[in-house]
LOZA-315107 format. One record per residue (C-alpha): residue number from 0; residue in three letters; x, y, z. Coordinates in nm, 2 decimals. Layout:
% LOZA-315107
+-----+------+--------+--------+--------+
| seq | type |      u |      v |      w |
+-----+------+--------+--------+--------+
| NUM |  ALA |      X |      Y |      Z |
...
+-----+------+--------+--------+--------+
//
This chain:
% LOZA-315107
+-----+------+--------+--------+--------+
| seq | type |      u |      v |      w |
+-----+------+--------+--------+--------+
|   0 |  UNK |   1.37 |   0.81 |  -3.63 |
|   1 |  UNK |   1.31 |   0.63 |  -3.31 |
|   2 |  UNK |   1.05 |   0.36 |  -3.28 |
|   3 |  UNK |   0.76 |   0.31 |  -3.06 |
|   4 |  UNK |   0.85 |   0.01 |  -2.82 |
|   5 |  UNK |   0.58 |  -0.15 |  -2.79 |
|   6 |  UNK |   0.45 |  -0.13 |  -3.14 |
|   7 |  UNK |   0.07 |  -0.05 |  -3.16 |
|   8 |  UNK |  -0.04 |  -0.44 |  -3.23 |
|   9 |  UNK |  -0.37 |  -0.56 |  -3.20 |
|  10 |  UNK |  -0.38 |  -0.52 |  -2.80 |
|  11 |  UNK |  -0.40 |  -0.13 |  -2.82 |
|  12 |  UNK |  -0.71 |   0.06 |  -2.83 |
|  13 |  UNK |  -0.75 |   0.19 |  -3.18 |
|  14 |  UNK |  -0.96 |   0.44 |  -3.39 |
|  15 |  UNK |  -0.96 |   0.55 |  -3.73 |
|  16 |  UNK |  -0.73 |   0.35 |  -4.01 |
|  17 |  UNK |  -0.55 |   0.15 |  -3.92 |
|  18 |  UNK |  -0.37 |   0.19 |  -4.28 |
|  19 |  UNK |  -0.38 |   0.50 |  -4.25 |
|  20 |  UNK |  -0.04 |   0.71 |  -4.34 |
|  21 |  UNK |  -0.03 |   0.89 |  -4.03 |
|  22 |  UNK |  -0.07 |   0.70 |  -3.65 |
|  23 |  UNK |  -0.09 |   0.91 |  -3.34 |
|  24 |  UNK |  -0.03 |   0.74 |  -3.01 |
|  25 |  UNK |  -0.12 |   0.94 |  -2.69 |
|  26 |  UNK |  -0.03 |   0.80 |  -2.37 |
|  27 |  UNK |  -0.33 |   0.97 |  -2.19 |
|  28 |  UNK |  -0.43 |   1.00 |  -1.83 |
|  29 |  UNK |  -0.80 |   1.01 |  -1.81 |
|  30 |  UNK |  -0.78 |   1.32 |  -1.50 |
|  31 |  UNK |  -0.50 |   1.55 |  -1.65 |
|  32 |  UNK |  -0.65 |   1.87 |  -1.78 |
|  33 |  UNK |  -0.44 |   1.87 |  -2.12 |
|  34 |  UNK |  -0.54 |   1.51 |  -2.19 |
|  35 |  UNK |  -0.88 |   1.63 |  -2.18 |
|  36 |  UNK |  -0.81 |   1.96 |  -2.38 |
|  37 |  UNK |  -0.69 |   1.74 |  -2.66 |
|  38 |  UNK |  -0.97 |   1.48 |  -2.66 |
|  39 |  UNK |  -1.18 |   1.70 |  -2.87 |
|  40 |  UNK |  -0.91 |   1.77 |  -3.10 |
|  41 |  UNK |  -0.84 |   1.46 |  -3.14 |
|  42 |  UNK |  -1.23 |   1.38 |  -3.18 |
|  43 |  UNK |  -1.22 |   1.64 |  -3.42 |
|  44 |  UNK |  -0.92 |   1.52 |  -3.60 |
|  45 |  UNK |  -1.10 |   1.16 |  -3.62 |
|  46 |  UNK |  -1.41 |   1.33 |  -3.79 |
|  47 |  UNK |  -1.26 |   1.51 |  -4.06 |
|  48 |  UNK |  -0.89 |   1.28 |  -4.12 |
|  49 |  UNK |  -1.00 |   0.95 |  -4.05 |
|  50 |  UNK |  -0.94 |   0.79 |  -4.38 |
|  51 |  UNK |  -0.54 |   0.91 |  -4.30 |
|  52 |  UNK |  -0.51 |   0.89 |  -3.93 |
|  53 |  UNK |  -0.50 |   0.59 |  -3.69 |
|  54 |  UNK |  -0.56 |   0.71 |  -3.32 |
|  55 |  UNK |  -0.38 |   0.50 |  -3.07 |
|  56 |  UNK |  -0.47 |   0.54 |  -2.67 |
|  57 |  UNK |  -0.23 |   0.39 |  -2.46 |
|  58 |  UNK |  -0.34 |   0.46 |  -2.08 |
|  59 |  UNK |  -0.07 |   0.60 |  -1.84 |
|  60 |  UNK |  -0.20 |   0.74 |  -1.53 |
|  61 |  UNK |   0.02 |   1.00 |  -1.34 |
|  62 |  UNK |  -0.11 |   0.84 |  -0.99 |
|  63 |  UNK |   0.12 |   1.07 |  -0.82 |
|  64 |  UNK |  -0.05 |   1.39 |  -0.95 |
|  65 |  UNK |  -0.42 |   1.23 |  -1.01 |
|  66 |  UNK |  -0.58 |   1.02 |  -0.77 |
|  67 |  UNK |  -0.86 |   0.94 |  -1.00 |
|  68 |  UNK |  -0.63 |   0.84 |  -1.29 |
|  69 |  UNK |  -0.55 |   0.47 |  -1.19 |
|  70 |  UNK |  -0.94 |   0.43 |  -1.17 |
|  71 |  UNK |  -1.06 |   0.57 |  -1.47 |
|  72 |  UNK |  -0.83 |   0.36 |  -1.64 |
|  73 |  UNK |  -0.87 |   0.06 |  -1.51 |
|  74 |  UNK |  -1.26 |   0.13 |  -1.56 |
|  75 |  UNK |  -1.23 |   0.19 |  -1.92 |
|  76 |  UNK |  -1.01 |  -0.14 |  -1.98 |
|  77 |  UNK |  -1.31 |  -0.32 |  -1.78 |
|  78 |  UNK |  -1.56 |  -0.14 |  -2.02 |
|  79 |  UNK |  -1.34 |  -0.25 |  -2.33 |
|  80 |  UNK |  -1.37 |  -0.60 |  -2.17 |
|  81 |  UNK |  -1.72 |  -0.55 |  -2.28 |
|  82 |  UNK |  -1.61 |  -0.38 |  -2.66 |
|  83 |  UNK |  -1.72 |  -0.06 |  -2.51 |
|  84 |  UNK |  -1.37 |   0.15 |  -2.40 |
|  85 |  UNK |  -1.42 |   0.38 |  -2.65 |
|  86 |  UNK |  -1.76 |   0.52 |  -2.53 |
|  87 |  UNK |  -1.64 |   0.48 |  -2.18 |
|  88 |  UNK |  -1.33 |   0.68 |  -2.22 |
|  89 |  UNK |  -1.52 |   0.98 |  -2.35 |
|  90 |  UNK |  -1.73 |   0.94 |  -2.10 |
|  91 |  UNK |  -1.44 |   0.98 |  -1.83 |
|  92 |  UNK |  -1.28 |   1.23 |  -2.01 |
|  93 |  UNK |  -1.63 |   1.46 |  -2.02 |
|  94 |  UNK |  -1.69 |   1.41 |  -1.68 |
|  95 |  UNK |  -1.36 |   1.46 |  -1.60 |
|  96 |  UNK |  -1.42 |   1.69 |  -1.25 |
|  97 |  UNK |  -1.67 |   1.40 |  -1.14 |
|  98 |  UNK |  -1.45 |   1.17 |  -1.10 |
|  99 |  UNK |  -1.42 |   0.89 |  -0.83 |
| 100 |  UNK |  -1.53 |   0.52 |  -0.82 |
| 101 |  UNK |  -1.88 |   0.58 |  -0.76 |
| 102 |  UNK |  -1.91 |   0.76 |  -1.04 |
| 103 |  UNK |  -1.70 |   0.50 |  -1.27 |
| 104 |  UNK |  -1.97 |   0.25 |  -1.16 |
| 105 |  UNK |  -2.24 |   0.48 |  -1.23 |
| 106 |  UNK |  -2.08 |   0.56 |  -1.61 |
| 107 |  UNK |  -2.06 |   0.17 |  -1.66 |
| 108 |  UNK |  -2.42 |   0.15 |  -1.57 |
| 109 |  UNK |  -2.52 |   0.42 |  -1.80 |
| 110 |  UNK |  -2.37 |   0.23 |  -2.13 |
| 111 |  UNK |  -2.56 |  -0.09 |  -1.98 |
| 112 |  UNK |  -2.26 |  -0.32 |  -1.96 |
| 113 |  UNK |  -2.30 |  -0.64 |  -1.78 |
| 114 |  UNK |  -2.24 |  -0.48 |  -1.39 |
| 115 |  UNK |  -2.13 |  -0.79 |  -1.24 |
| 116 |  UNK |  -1.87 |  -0.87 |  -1.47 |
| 117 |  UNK |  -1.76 |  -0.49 |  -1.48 |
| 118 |  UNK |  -1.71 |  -0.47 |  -1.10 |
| 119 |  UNK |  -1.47 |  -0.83 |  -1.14 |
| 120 |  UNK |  -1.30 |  -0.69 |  -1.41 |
| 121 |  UNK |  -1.20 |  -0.42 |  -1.20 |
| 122 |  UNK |  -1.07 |  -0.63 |  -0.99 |
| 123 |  UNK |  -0.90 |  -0.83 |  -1.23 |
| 124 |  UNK |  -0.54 |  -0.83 |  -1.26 |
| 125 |  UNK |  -0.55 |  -0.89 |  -1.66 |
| 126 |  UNK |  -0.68 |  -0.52 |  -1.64 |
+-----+------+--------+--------+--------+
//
């Protein structure tokens, strides 16, 4: 069997247990249609396996393809900034057909985070 290069370490986005006998990794892009067809099923998965499974989102946005990707994941690595990527990735992924950076701005208002650090965490080339 081949192995994940990077491992998952403690710099990954991570639900579920982490002990958990089986890990799933997705490399998602928050704007691709089956990305978003599995977030529910993964949500899902979460719910009723969460004791066995240790969910792993890795971003990769197809910038080629989605113009929004890029953005969407750089917002939700600014919202994790603030321990909140989780709610703002299913946030993008929901409102996946509203996508653009007004509307990022608007999510990140909606969970309250700290707006000026947000927008320079954006910005930032750490995310």
């Amino acid at each position: 069997m081949s192995k994940l290069k990077p491992a998952v370490n403690s710099n990954d986005h991570h639900q579920g247990n982490v002990n958990g006998k089986i890990t799933l990794v997705e490399f998602g892009d928050f704007e691709c249609p089956h990305c978003r067809r599995a977030h529910p099923i993964v949500k899902r998965l979460l719910e009723e396996r969460g004791k066995e499974l240790h969910f792993v989102f890795r971003n990769f946005p197809l910038q080629e393809i989605h113009p929004h990707a890029y953005a969407s994941a750089t917002a939700a690595e600014a919202a994790g900034k603030q321990s909140r990527f989780w709610e703002m990735h299913d946030l993008i992924f929901e409102n996946q057909d509203k996508l653009d950076i007004n509307y990022l701005l608007t999510l990140a208002e909606s969970l309250g985070l700290d707006f000026a650090q947000f927008t320079k965490d954006l910005k930032s080339e750490a995310v």
